[in-house]
Each structure stands twice: as structure tokens, then as C-alpha cells.
C-alpha positions in Angstrom: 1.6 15.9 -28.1 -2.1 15.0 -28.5 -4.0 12.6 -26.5 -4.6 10.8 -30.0 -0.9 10.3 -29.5 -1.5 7.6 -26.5 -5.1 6.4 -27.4 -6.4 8.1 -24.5 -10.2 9.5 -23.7 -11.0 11.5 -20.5 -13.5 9.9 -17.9 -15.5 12.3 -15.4 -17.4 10.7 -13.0 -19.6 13.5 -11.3 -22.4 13.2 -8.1 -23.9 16.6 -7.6 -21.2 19.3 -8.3 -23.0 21.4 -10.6 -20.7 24.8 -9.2 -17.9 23.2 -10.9 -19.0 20.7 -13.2 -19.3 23.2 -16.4 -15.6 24.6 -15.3 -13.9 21.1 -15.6 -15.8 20.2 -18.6 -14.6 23.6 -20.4 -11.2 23.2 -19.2 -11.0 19.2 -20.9 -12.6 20.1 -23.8 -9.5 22.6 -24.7 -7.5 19.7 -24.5 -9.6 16.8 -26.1 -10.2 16.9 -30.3 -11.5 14.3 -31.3 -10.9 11.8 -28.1 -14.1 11.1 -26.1 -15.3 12.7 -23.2 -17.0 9.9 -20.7 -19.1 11.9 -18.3 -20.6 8.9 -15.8 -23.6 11.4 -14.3 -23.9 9.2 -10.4 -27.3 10.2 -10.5 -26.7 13.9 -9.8 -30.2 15.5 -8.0 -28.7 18.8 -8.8 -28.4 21.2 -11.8 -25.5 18.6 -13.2 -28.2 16.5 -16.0 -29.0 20.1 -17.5 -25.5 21.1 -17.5 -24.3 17.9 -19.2 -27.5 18.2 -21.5 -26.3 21.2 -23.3 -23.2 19.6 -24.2 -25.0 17.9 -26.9 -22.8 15.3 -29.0 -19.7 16.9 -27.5 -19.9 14.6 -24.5 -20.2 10.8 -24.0 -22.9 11.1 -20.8 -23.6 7.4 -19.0 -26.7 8.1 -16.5 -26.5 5.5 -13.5 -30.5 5.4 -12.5 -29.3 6.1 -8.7 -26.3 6.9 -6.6 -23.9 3.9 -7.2 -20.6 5.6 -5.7 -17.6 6.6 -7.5 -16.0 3.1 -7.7 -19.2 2.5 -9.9 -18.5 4.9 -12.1 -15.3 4.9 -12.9 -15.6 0.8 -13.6 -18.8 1.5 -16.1 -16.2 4.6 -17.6 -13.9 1.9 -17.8 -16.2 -0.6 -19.8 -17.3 1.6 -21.8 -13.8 3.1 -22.8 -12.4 -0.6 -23.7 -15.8 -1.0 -25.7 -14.5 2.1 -27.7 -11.0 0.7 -28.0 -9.1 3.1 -26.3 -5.8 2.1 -24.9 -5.9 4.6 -22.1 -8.0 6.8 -20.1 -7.2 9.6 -17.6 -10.0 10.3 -15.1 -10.5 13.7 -13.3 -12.7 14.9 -10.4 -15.5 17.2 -11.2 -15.3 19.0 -8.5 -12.9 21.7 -9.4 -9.5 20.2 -7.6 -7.4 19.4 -10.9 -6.5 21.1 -13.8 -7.1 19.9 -17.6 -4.1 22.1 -18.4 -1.8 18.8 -16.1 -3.2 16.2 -19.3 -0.2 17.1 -21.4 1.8 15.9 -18.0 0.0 12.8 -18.2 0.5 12.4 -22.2 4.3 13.1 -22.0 5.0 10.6 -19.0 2.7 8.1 -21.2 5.1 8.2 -24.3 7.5 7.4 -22.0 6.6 4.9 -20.0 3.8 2.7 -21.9 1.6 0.7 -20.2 2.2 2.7 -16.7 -0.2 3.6 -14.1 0.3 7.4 -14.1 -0.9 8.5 -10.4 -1.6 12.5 -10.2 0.5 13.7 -7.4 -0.7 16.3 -5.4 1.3 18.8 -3.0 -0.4 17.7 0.0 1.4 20.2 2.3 0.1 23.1 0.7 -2.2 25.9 2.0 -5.6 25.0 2.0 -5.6 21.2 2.2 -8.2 19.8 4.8 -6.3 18.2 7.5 -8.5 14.8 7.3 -7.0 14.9 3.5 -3.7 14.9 4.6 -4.1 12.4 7.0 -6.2 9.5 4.9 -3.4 9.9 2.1 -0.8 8.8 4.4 -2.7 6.3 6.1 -3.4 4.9 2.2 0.1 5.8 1.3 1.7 3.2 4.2 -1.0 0.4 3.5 -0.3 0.6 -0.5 3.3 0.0 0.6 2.4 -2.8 2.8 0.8 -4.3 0.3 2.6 -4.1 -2.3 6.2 -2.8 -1.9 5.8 0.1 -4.0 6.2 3.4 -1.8 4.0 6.1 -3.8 3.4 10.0 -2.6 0.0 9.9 -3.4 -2.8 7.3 -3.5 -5.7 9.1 -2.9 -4.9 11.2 -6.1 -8.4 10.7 -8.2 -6.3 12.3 -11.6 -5.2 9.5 -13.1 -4.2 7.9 -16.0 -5.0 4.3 -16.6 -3.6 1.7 -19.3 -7.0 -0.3 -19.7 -5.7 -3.9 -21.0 -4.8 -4.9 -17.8 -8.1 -3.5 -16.4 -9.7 -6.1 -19.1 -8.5 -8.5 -16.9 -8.5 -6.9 -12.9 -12.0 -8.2 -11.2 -13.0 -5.3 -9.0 -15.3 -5.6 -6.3 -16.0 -2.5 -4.6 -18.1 0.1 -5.9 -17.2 3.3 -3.2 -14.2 5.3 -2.9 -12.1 2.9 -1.4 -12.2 1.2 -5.5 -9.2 3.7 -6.4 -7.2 1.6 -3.6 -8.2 -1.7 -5.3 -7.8 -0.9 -8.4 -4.5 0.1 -7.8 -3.0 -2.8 -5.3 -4.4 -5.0 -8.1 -2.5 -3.3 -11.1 0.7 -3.4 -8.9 0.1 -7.2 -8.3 -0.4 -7.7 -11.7 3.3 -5.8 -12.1 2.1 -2.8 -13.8 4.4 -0.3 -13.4 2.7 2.7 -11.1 4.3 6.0 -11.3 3.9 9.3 -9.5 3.4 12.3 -11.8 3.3 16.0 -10.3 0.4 17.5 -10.5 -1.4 20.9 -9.1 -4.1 21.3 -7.3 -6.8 23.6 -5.6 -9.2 23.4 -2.8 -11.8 25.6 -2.9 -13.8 25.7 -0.1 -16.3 27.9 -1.4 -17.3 26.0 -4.7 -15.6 22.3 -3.7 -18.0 19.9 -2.8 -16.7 16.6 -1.2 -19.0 13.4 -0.6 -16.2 11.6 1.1 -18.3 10.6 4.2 -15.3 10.6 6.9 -16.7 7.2 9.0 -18.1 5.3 6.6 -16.0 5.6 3.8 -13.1 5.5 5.9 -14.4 2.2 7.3 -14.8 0.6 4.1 -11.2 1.7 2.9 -9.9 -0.3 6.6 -12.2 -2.9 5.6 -10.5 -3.6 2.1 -7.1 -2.7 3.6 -7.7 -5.5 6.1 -8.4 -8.1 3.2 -5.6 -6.7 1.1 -3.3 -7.1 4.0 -4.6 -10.7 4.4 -3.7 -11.5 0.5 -0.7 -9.9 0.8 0.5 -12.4 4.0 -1.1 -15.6 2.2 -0.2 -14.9 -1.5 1.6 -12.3 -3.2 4.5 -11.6 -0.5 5.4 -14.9 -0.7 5.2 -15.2 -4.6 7.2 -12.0 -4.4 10.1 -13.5 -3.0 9.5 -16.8 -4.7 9.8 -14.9 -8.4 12.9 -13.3 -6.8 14.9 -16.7 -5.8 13.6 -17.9 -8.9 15.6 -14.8 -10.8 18.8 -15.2 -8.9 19.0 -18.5 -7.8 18.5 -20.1 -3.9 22.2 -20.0 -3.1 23.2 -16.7 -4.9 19.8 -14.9 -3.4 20.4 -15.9 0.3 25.0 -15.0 -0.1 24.0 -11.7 -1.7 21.5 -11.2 0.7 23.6 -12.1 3.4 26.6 -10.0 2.4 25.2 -6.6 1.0 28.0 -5.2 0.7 26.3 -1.7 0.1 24.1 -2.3 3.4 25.1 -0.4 6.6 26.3 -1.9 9.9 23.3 -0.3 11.4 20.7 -2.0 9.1 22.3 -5.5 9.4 22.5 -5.1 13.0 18.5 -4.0 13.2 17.8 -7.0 11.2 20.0 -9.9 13.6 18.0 -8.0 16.3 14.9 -8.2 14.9 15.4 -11.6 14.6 16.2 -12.7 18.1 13.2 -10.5 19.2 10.7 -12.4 17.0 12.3 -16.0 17.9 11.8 -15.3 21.6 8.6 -13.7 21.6 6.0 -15.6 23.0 3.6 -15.2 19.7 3.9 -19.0 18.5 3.0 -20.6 15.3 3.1 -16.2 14.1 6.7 -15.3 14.6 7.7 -15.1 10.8 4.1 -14.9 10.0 4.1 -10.9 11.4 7.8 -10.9 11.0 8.7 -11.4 7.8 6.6 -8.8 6.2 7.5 -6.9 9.1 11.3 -6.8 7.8 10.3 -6.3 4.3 8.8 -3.1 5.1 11.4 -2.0 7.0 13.7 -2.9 4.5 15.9 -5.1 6.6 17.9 -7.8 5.7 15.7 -10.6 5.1 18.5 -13.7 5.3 20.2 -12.2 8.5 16.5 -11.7 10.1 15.5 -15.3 9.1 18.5 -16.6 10.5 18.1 -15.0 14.0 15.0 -15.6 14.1 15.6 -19.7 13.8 17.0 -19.6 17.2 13.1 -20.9 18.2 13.8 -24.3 16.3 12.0 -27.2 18.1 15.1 -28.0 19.8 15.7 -24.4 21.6 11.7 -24.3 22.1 11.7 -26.1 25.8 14.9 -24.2 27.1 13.3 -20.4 25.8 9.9 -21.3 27.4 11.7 -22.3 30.3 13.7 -19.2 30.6 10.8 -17.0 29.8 9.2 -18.3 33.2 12.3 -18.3 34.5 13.1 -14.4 33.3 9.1 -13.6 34.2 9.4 -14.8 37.9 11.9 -11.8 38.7 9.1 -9.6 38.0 5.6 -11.6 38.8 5.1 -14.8 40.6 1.7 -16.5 40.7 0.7 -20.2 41.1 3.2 -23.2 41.1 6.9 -22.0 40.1 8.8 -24.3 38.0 12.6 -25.5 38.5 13.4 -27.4 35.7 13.0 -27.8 32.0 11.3 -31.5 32.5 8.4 -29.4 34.4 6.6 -28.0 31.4 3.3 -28.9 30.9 0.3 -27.5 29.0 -1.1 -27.1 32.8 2.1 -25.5 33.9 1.8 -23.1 31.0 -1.9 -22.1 31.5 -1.2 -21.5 35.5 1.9 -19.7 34.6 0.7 -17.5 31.5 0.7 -13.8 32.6 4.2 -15.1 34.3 5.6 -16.7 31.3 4.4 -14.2 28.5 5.4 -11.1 30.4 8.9 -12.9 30.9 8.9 -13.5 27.2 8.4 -10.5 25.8 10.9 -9.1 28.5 13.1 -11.6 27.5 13.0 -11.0 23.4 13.6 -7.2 24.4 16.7 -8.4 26.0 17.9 -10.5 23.7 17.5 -8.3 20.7 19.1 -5.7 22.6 22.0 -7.4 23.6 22.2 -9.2 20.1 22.4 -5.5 18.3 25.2 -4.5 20.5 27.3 -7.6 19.9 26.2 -7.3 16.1 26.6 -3.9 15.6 30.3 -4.0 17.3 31.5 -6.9 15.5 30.3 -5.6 12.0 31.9 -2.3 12.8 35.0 -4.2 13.7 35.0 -7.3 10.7 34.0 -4.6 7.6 36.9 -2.2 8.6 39.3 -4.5 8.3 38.0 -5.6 5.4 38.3 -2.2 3.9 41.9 -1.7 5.1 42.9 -4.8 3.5 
């Protein structure tokens, strides 16, 4: 197996790692014939342009006048490798962290999945990996999921392999570190497959040199996460579960999402719980907005959630404000007390507020409580007999 095999070329984008630039170049070389080498120089200040300069013809070298950032380069490595009409490309770090001998890895998982993001995964509990490492990957790892279902190992990973007709397609906008997020919540919207690979790795602290700047990058990668997150919510959760009622049908989506047969007692119980929390709490007008994708994350029962959570139609509204003072006045009393539904006002609510919001959020703990006990028992009770029958 070849990278010929896969119409695949290797991209290196390198900022000022001259200790290990000439190792990883070496080490690709062994495996690339007559596939290109894109070598995307950031503008390097170091030894890197003279070490790239002896290549000669055996490298593909794009100078960027100045330091652009890695998203930069890997999108101009990306041009440029469509220009050339490659079908793939894997990108590696220059700074000494992955292996060339992992790109038959890539190739083999390639053949067999086609058109698959291929995401390098690393053994991130291993000797020798910095802590803040560790901890940015799972920070990523949770927001990818958020975003876009898909729960990955890995999505820091900078070994990956790319299939670039989507990318023909993808409009990036970021130009730092935080561009391998993008790229990839974007793919995965776009329903490319993504798919872990496992990968090895070494962190030399000697000859690795990292430009990850901890507080600045890290505030760019919240920043996009933040917009992602905000797509997510508007657009593609809910075109999610629109393609999936679409698929199965209204009717036959919400009985087989009701029923689950394979679902435990315990998770259909956490979801009717959920559910009553959310309707009670006193977050109006946001209720489903934070709970639905809440659930989905969770992997909850979405039909049994939604249902619970309806116990805030208009009709109920009055009554749950009502007991929420009500529930609130057993543990803070301020201003004028009310005694009856037909007291509510908008000036009743704003003297009351600290009253009536501590008393509903007491109130949703409460009832979700009590509604998982109940829940929980009857399940227990209902699905045994339904297995003795």
C-alpha cells in the first residue's frame, strides 16, 4: 500500500523548528515516491529556509512572507494540494511528535473507509505528555461532541488525513490553531464521516518546540467554540433531528423513541426527570432552548424529556409561578406576599424575584426528584411484567 494508492500528498506546515524539521522531512520522504511533499515554511526566522533549501526539487516549499499561524498554512497546503488534484492529504507536525512510519495507518484506514476524516489519535495518558495537553484535548473533545454529536478521543491530533472535495467547498475563517477545530466541526456538519485512528507519539522536551501560546490561543479556540455552540443551537441540532423524523417518520420517530425497548429504567427515568426540572425552572422563553441539547448530550430520551417538560404549557404557567412564590416564601420573604393565583402581576413578580426564583429552582429540584422516584418505580414495576408475560 502506497500513498499513490489513495491520491494522497503529505502537507508540513512548519514555524521555527529547525531541531526537528530535517528529522520529519527524512522520515516522510521514506514513505512518499513520487506523491508531493507540501512544506508551507510560516515564515520560519530560524535555520528552517536553509534546511528546506537543500531539499531542492524533492520538496514542494510555499513561503508565507510573515507569521500567518498554522490555520494559514494548512488552508494554503490545502489549495495548493486541490490545484495539484490530489484526492487526499495527510498533514504532520514538524516538530518531531509523530511518526512518518503511522502513514501506512492512515493509507490502510483510507482504503477502507473513502472519503473519511482520519484523525491521528494519540495516547494522551502516557509518560511525558504536558498536563495543559491533556487538559485542552478534553476540553476540545467535549465541545466537538456538543457540537456535533460525534464523540472522538482526540481533536487536538494535528496528524491527519484529509479527503479534500469536501474542503473545495468548507469556507474557513480562522487562521490560528483553533482552524483544526473548525475545520473539523464543519466536515462533520457536512456528514463526513470522522474517524479515530491510533497513532504514536513522542514529546520531547529537549528538541520539541511548541508555539501554542496557552491564553491567547486558548481564548480564540473558546471564542470559536462559543460561535460553534451558537450554530449548533440555531441550525444544525435542529436540522439533525429534522433529517431524523424525516427518515423514520413523525409518528414512528416519537413511539420508538418513546418505547426503547433496549433503554434502561434508569435512563428513561433521568429523562421524565429532566423534564419536570426544566418545565419548572424559572429560566423562561430558554427551557428547551438549554434543554434539549442538554438531553441530546446526555443521551436521554428526547420524547419522554419533551413530554415532561410540557408541563410549563400556558395553561400550567400561572399555577407554577404561583407555587414557586408560594414554595420560595418557606425559605425567604421580602416585600408584599401573595395569596392567590389572581395576584400575579409584572410588579408582583419584580418585588418578589429573589423570592420567586429561589422557590423555583427549589421547586424544579423537587419535582424532578420526586418525578424520578415515581418513574423509576413504575418502570421497574410495568417492564417486569412485561418480561414475565
Amino acid at each position: 500500500m502506497t500513498l499513490s494508492d489513495i491520491q494522497c500528498c503529505i502537507i508540513i506546515p512548519t514555524y521555527n523548528n529547525q531541531n526537528t524539521l530535517r528529522r520529519v522531512i527524512d522520515s516522510v520522504l521514506q514513505f512518499a515516491d513520487k506523491e508531493t511533499i507540501i512544506v508551507v515554511n510560516d515564515g520560519s526566522t530560524d535555520e528552517s529556509v536553509y534546511t528546506l533549501a537543500s531539499y531542492g526539487l524533492k520538496l514542494m516549499v510555499l513561503n508565507n512572507s510573515e507569521n500567518r499561524g498554522k490555520g494559514y498554512s494548512l488552508r494554503r497546503g490545502f489549495l495548493e494540494a486541490i490545484k495539484l488534484g490530489y484526492k487526499n492529504a495527510i498533514t504532520i507536525d514538524s516538530d518531531g511528535q509523530h511518526l512518518a512510519s503511522d502513514i501506512p495507518v492512515f493509507i490502510e484506514a483510507a482504503l477502507r473507509n473513502p472519503g473519511a476524516v482520519l484523525m491521528g489519535s494519540r495516547n494522551m495518558e502516557q509518560e511525558g505528555v504536558p498536563g495543559k495537553s491533556s487538559f485542552g484535548n478534553k476540553f476540545s473533545n467535549f465541545w466537538f461532541k456538543f457540537e456535533t454529536g460525534i464523540t472522538l478521543p482526540d481533536t487536538q491530533t494535528g496528524y491527519r488525513l484529509y479527503p479534500l472535495e469536501p474542503l473545495k467547498t468548507t469556507k474557513l475563517f480562522t487562521t490560528k490553531f483553533e482552524t483544526e477545530i473548525e475545520v473539523i466541526v464543519k466536515l462533520a456538519w457536512k456528514n463526513v464521516p470522522i474517524i479515530p485512528v491510533n497513532i504514536n507519539v513522542i514529546y520531547d522536551k529537549k528538541e520539541r518546540v511548541s508555539h501554542f501560546r496557552p491564553w491567547r490561543d486558548f481564548t480564540r479556540i473558546s471564542i470559536l467554540n462559543t460561535w460553534l455552540v451558537i450554530l449548533t443551537l440555531l441550525y444544525y441540532l435542529p436540522k439533525r433531528l429534522w433529517i431524523d423524523l424525516r427518515k423514520k417518520g413523525l409518528w414512528k420517530f416519537i413511539l420508538h423513541e418513546a418505547i426503547k425497548p433496549e433503554e434502561s429504567n434508569m435512563i428513561k427515568a433521568k429523562s421524565i426527570a429532566f423534564g419536570f426540572f426544566m418545565g419548572v425552572l424559572p429560566i423562561w422563553g430558554f427551557q428547551l432552548l438549554i434543554g434539549i441539547p442538554l438531553s441530546i448530550y446526555f443521551k436521554m430520551n428526547k420524547v419522554l424529556f419533551l413530554t415532561a417538560a410540557n408541563i410549563s404549557i400556558p395553561p400550567m404557567i400561572p399555577f407554577i409561578i404561583f407555587g414557586s412564590y408560594q414554595f420560595g416564601g418557606l425559605f425567604y420573604r421580602n416585600g408584599v406576599q401573595l395569596t392567590s393565583v389572581k395576584d400575579l402581576t409584572l410588579e408582583s413578580i419584580h418585588v418578589n424575584f429573589v423570592q420567586y426564583f429561589l422557590g423555583g429552582t427549589l421547586l424544579a429540584v423537587l419535582f424532578g426528584g420526586l418525578s424520578f422516584i415515581i418513574s423509576y418505580a413504575l418502570l421497574s414495576v410495568l417492564r417486569s411484567n412485561r418480561r414475565n408475560d
